[in-house]
Every structure is written in structure tokens, then in C-alpha cells.
N, C-alpha and C positions, 0 to 999 in steps of 0.2 A: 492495580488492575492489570490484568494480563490479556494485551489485544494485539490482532493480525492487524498491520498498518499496510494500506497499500499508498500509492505515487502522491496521491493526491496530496495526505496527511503530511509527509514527509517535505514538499515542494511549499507547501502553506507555511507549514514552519521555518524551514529555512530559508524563504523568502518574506518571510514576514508579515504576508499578508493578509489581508481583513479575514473574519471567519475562520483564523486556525485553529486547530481543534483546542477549545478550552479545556478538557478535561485532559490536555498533557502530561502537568504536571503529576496525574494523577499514576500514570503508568509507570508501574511497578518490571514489566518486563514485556519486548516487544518483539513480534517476530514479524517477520516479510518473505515477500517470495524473491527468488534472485533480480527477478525480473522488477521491482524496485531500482536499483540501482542501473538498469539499462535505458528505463523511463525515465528517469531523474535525471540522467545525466544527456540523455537525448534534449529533452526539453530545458535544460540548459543552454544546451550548445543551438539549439533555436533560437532563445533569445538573444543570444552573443550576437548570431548571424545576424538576428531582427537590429541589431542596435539597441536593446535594451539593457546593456551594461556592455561595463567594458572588458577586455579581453580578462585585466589584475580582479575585476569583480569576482569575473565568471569561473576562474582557477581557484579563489577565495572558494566559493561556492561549492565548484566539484571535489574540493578536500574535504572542504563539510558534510558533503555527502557521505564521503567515503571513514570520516570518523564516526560519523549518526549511524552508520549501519554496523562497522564494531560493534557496538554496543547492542545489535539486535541480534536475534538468532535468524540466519537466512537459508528458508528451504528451498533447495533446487528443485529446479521445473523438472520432472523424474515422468517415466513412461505414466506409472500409474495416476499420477497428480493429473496428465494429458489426458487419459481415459477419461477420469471424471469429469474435466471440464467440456468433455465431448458428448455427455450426456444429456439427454433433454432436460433441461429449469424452468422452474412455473414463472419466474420472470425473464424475458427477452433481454440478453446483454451480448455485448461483443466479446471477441476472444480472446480479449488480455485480463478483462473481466472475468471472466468465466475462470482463467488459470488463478487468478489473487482468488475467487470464489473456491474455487476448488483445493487451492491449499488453505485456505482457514478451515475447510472443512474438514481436511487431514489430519490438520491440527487439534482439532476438536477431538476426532475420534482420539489421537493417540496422547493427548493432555485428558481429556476431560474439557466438560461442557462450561468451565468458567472461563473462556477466550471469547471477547466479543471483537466485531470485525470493526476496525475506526476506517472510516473514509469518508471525502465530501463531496462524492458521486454517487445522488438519489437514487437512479438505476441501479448500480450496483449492492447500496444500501438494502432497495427494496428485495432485493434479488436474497441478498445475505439473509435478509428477515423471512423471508419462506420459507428457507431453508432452516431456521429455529436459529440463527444464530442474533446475540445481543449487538446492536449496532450504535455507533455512538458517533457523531460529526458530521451524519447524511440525515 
């Protein structure tokens, strides 16, 4: 399965946490936007500050990060990529939203329509699905 992964997918898995996407195992090949890896490693460094691990945790963690996305193909946030997410969407979402929206849609056109978007943000899900793309984890 070849799917756009945004923050959420990526932070479940390496954190372990309940509800992460069960059909991992299944992807075949993964792509993200840079902006992955800004999120991910933001919302680490929150929990560090919060006390929810410790510093040796959270270094652990941000390596992880930074090997799991090796392995993905990651699109840069690009003038045009910004265009589209600036466009009006039949579903209301925010703007980092709208940019992971906006480059699986990119992606879409420039692979072909077998990319479904994986993430465990309903909004965004719902957003992904109006636009025709297959959604899998929301």
C-alpha cells in the first residue's frame, strides 16, 4: 500500500500508542511532507519539557524519527504545494492541515490515484475524503 503519512501516524507509531495505525505493516512505500519531521520532533520536545520522558528517552525518539523518515520519500513544502493549500476545501481545516492535504494531493496527481492519505485526525481524514482521496487510520 502506498500512502501520504502525516504527524499524527508517524508520532502513534513511535510512541507506541493505542490506536496506531494497524494497517502499517501493510505499507509498501511512504511518503510525507517535510513538515513531518518539524511536527514530530516539535511535539517531542513538548513532552520532554512536560516531563513525560526523559531527556535519554527523548534523544532515543528524535533518532527514530529521523531513521522512519529515511525510509520515506519527503516532499518539500514548495510555492505551488502553498497555492493549493490556500485554496478553498469542502472541509474546514487548519493550515498545516491543508499543506499534508495539499501535498498528498500532489502526490496523487504526479503517482497516480493509488496513494491513500493515513492519519488519525478526523478532520483532516474527512477533508482527504472530499477530495477523492482513500483514507485509512481517521
Amino acid at each position: 500500500m502506498s500512502v501520504y503519512v502525516d504527524s499524527s501516524v508517524v508520532l502513534r507509531v513511535l510512541l507506541r500508542q493505542p490506536g496506531a495505525l494497524h494497517r502499517w505493516r501493510e505499507v509498501t512505500e511512504a511518503s510525507c511532507s517535510a513538515l513531518v519531521e518539524v511536527e514530530c520532533l516539535r511535539t517531542l520536545d513538548r513532552m520532554r519539557v512536560a516531563g513525560e520522558f526523559t531527556e535519554t528517552v527523548a534523544a532515543e525518539l528524535r533518532a527514530a524519527v529521523f531513521r522512519l523518515l529515511e525510509s520515506f520519500t519527503v516532499v518539500e513544502v514548495t510555492r505551488p504545494i502553498l497555492a493549493r493549500a490556500s485554496q478553498p476545501l469542502p472541509i474546514g481545516i487548519g493550515t498545516l492541515d491543508a499543506i499534508h492535504l495539499a501535498t498528498a494531493l500532489a502526490l496523487r496527481d504526479a503517482i497516480g490515484p493509488d496513494i491513500a492519505m493515513a492519519t488519525h485526525d478526523a478532520q483532516l481524514g474527512l477533508a482527504a475524503r472530499a477530495m477523492g482521496l482513500e483514507v485509512v487510520g481517521a
